[in-house]
C-alpha atoms as one frame of an Amber mdcrd trajectory, in Angstrom:
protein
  17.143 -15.193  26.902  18.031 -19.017  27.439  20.525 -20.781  25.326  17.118
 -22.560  23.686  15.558 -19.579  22.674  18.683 -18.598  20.855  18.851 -21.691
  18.768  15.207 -21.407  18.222  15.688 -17.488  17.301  18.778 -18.106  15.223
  17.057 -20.490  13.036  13.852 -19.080  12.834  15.143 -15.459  11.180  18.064
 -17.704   9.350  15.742 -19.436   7.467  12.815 -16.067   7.143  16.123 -14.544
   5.298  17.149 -17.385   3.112  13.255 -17.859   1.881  12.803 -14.064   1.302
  15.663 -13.633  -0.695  14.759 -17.142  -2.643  11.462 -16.281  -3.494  12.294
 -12.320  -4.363  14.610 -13.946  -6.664  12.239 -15.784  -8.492   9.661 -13.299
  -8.909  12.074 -11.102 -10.301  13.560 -13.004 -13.155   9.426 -13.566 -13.516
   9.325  -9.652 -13.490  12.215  -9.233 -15.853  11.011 -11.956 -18.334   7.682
 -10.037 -18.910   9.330  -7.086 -19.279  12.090  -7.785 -21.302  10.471  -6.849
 -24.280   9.828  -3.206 -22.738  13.313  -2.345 -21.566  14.604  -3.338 -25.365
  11.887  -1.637 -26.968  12.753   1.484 -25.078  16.943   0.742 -25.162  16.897
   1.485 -21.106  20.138   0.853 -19.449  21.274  -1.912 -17.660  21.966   0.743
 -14.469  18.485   1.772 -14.438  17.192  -1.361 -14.744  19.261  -2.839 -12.391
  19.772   0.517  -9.747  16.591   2.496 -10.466  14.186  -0.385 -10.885  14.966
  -3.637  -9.315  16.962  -2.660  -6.237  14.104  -0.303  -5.343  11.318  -3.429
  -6.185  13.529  -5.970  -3.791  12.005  -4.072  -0.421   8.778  -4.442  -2.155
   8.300  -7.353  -3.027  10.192  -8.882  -0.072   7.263  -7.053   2.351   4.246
  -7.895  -0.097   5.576 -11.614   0.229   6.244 -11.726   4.147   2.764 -13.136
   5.188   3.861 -16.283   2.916   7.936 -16.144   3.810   7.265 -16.052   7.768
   4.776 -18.537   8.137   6.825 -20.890   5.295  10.195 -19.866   7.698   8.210
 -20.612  10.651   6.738 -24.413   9.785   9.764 -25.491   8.048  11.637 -24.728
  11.398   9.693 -26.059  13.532   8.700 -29.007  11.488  12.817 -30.259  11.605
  12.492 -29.332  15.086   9.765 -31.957  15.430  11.700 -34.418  12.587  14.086
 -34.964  15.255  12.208 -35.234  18.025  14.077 -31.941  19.650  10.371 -30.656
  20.544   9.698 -33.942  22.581  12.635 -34.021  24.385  12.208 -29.949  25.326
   8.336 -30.394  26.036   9.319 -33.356  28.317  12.279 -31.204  30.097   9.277
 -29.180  31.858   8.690 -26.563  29.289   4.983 -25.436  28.792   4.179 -25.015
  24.674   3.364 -21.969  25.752   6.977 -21.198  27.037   8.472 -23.033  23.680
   6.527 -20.113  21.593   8.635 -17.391  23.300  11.546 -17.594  20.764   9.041
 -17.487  17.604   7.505 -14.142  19.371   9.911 -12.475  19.489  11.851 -13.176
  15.840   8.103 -12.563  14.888   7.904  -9.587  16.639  11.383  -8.209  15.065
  10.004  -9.344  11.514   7.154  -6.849  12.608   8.600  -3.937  14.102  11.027
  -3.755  11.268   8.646  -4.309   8.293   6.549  -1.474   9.905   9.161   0.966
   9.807   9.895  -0.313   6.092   6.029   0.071   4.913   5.975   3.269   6.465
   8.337   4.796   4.955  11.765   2.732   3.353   9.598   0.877   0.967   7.033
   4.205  -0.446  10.402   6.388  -1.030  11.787   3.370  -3.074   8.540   2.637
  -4.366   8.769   6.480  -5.694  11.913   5.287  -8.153   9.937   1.829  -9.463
   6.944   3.052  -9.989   8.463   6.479 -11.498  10.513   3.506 -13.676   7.188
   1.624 -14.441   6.044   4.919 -15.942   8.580   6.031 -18.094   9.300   2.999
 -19.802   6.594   0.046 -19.103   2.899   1.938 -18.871   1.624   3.585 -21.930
   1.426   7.364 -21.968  -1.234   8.847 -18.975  -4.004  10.858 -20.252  -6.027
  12.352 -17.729 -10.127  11.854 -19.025 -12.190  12.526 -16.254 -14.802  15.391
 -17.038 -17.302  17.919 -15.478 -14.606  18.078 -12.506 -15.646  19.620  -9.219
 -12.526  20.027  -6.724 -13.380  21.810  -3.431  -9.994  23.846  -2.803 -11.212
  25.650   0.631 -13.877  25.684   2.782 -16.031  28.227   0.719 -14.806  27.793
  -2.443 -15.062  25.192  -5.671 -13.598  25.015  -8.605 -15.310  23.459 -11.729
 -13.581  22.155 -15.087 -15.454  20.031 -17.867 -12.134  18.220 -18.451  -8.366
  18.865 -18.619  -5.290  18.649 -20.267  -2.335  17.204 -19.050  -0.025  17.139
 -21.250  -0.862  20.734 -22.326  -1.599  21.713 -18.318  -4.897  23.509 -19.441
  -8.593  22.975 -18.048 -11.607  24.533 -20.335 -14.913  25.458 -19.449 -12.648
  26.920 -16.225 -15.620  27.710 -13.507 -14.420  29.538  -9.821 -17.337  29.915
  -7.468 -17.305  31.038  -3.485 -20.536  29.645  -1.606 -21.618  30.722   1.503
 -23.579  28.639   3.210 -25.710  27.549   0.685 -25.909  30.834  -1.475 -23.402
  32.179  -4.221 -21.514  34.786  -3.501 -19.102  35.057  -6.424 -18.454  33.380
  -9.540 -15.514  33.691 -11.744 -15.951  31.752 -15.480 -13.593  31.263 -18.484
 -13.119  29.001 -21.942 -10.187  28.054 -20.206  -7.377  28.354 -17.218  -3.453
  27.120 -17.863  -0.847  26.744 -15.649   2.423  29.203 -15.878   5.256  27.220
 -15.028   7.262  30.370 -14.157   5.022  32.280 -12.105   3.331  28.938 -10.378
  -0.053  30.422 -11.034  -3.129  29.466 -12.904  -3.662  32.102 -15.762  -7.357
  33.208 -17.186  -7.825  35.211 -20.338 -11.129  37.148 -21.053 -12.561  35.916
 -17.915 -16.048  37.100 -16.587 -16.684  37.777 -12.703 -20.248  37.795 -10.858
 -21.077  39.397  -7.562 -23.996  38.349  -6.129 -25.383  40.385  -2.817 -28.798
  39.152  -2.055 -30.753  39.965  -5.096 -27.989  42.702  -6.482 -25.898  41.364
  -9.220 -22.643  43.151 -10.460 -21.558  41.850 -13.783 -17.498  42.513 -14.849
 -15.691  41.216 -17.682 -11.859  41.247 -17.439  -9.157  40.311 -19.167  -5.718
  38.888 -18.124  -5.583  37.170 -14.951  -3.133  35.302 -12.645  -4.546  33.672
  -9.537  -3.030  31.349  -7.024  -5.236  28.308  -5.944  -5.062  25.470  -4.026
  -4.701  23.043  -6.734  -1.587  22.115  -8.489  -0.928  20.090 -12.233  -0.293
  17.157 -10.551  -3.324  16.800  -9.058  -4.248  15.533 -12.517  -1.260  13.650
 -13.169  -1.015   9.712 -12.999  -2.170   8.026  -9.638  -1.053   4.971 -10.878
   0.276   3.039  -7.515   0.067   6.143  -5.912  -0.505   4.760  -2.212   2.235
   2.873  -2.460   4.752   5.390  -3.189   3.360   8.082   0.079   5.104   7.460
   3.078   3.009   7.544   5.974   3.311  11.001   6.868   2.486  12.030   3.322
   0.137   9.045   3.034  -1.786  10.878   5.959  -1.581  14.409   4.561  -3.049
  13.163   1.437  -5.703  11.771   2.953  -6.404  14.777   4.953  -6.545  16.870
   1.488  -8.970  14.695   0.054 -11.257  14.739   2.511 -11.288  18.237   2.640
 -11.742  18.293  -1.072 -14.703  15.699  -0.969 -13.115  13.590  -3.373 -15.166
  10.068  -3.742 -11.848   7.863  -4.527 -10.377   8.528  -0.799 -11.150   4.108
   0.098  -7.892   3.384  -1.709  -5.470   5.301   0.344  -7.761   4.790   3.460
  -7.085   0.707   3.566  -3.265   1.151   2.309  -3.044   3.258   5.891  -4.948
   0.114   7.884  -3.193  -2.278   6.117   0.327  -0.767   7.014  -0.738  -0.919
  11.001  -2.153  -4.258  10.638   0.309  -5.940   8.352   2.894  -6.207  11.475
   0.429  -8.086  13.884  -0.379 -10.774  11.204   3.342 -11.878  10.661   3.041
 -12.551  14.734  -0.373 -14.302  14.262   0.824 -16.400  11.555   3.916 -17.374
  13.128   2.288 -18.602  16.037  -0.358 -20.886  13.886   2.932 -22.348  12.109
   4.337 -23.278  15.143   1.006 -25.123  16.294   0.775 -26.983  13.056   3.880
 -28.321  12.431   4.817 -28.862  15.929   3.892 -32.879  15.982   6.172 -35.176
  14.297   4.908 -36.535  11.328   5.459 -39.958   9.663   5.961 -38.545   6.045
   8.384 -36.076   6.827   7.983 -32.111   6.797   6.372 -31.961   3.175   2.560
 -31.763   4.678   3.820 -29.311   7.109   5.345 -26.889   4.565   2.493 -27.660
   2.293   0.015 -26.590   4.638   1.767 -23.284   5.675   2.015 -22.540   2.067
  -2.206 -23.163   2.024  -2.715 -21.215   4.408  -0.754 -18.610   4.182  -1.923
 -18.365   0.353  -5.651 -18.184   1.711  -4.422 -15.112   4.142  -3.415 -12.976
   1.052  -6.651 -14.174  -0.583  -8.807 -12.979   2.264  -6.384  -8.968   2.189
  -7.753  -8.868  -1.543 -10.892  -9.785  -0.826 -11.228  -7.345   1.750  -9.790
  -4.760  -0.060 -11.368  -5.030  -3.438 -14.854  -5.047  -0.978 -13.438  -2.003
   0.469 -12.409   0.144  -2.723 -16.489  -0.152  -3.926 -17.907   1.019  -0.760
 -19.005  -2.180   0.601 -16.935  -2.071   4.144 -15.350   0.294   5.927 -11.722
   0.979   4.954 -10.642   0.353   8.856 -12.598  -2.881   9.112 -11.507  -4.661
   6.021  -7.970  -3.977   6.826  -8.168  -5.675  10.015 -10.381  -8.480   8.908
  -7.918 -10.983   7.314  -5.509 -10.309  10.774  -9.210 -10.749  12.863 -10.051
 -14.196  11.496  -6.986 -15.936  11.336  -6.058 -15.190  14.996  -9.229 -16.872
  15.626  -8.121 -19.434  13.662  -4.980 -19.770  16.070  -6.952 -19.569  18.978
  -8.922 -22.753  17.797  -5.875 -24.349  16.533  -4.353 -24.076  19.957  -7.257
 -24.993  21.806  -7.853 -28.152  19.740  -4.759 -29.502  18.176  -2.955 -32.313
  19.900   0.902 -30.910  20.578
């Protein structure tokens, strides 16, 4: 690495710092200020606040903000550069634009790499102590109101409640039924099924148990039972920001145990897991399209140049919502509309750095 690329390096992830941490900043004494009233209401401690919530909500914000930070870092950089006519004089030296984007690759690249590791699995553990935070003191009491709930807890065999308690940990109208193929082999029904805490088993009382064996029914009514199945209380606890707080590993495990339960809300932890691979490549693409903008000296200063990385990098996180809220009804493909945002705009660079004079 020349002596150039260092200066260019040194500035470029200098200044990515100083604008993460100024803009974190702000958005938490925003975050604070609506919450205020929450943490007095509930007299939570200044350590919690502090410890349990904030320093865990830094890493979080600071990677939800990146897209905006890197290409802001990147222009303002390379806009000074271009201020004082240091990109002239090194374009006139011999070196190819193409050569001059080396530094911003790699700082980009490092920005990547490391934010990968942190949305993989730094940021959903921390997440697990804000969000925890969130619902203790900020959200209102979860009540879980779904009814005539079908969970598919093996390959043969479904279980059916018409709504549940969680609070109480008790489903009614408790239905256990083991399909073959596409006949019933054996169906297990009761008023209602709780959960012993002690035991970790589901427990049935007066429960009634069908056999079926091609047109031979045996009938048996019981009473007392514990039964072990592959569904747990807080399967009907609060998902609130749920994908956020799953590491990868567990992000892809939950997945996994959805689809195998046929569960029809599976498009929300599908685009987090695209979105966490393509997050990284954007910070490179954007980098690179803030370097081709702001890389001509301009009369008025650097103010366009910042201005315009703020536009654009404003309409990148408009184009992730989009493309997610399209995704979460079923419209596109969970894989596609995470990559779509990253797809366009380095089609955007391509054209920029076709087109634009340097």
């Amino acid at each position: 690495m020349k002596l150039l690329d260092k200066y260019i390096l040194k500035k470029f992830l200098t200044t990515f710092l100083f604008v993460v941490l100024i803009l974190v900043s702000v958005i938490c004494v925003i975050d604070f200020t609506e919450k205020n009233d929450d943490f007095i209401k509930n007299n939570v401690p200044i350590t919690e606040i502090l410890f349990d919530y904030y320093l865990n909500l830094i890493p979080y914000y600071a990677n939800m903000l990146s897209p905006i930070t890197v290409f802001i870092a990147t222009v303002f950089v390379t806009a000074k550069l271009a201020s004082h006519t240091e990109i002239v004089a090194i374009l006139s030296s011999g070196v190819s634009f193409r050569r001059f984007l080396v530094p911003y690759v790699i700082g980009s690249s490092i920005i990547a790499i490391t934010i990968f590791g942190l949305i993989g699995w730094v940021i959903p553990n921390a997440n697990k102590e804000s969000v925890a935070f969130q619902v203790k003191y900020v959200k209102n009491p979860f009540t879980y109101d779904s009814r005539n709930i079908h969970i598919k807890i093996s390959p043969d065999t479904y279980v059916y409640l018409e709504s549940y308690n969680n609070t109480a940990h008790m489903g009614y109208n408790f239905a256990l039924e083991q399909i073959e193929g596409t006949k019933l082999k054996r169906k297990l029904t009761a008023s209602s099924v709780s959960w012993d805490a002690e035991k970790k088993k589901w427990h049935v009382d007066s429960y009634t148990l069908r056999t079926f064996d091609g047109q031979d029914e045996t009938y048996f009514k019981g009473g007392a039972l514990d039964t072990t199945l592959n569904m747990l209380p807080k399967d009907f606890e609060s998902t609130y920001k749920l994908e956020q707080t799953l590491t990868l590993t567990e992000l892809n495990r939950y997945i996994k145990q959805k689809m195998d339960r046929g569960a029809d809300d599976i498009e929300t932890y599908l685009i987090e897991k695209y979105e966490r691979f393509s997050y990284p490549f954007a910070i490179i693409i954007l980098t690179i399209i803030g370097v081709i903008v702001s890389a001509r000296k301009a009369r008025g200063g650097v103010g366009f140049q910042i201005a315009l990385g703020f536009f654009l990098a404003f309409i990148f996180i408009i184009f992730v919502i989009t493309s997610r809220s399209l995704a979460q009804v079923g419209d596109i493909d969970p894989a596609i509309a995470a990559w779509i945002p990253t797809i366009i705009f380095t089609g955007i660079g391509f054209l920029l750095y076709r087109y634009i004079p340097r």
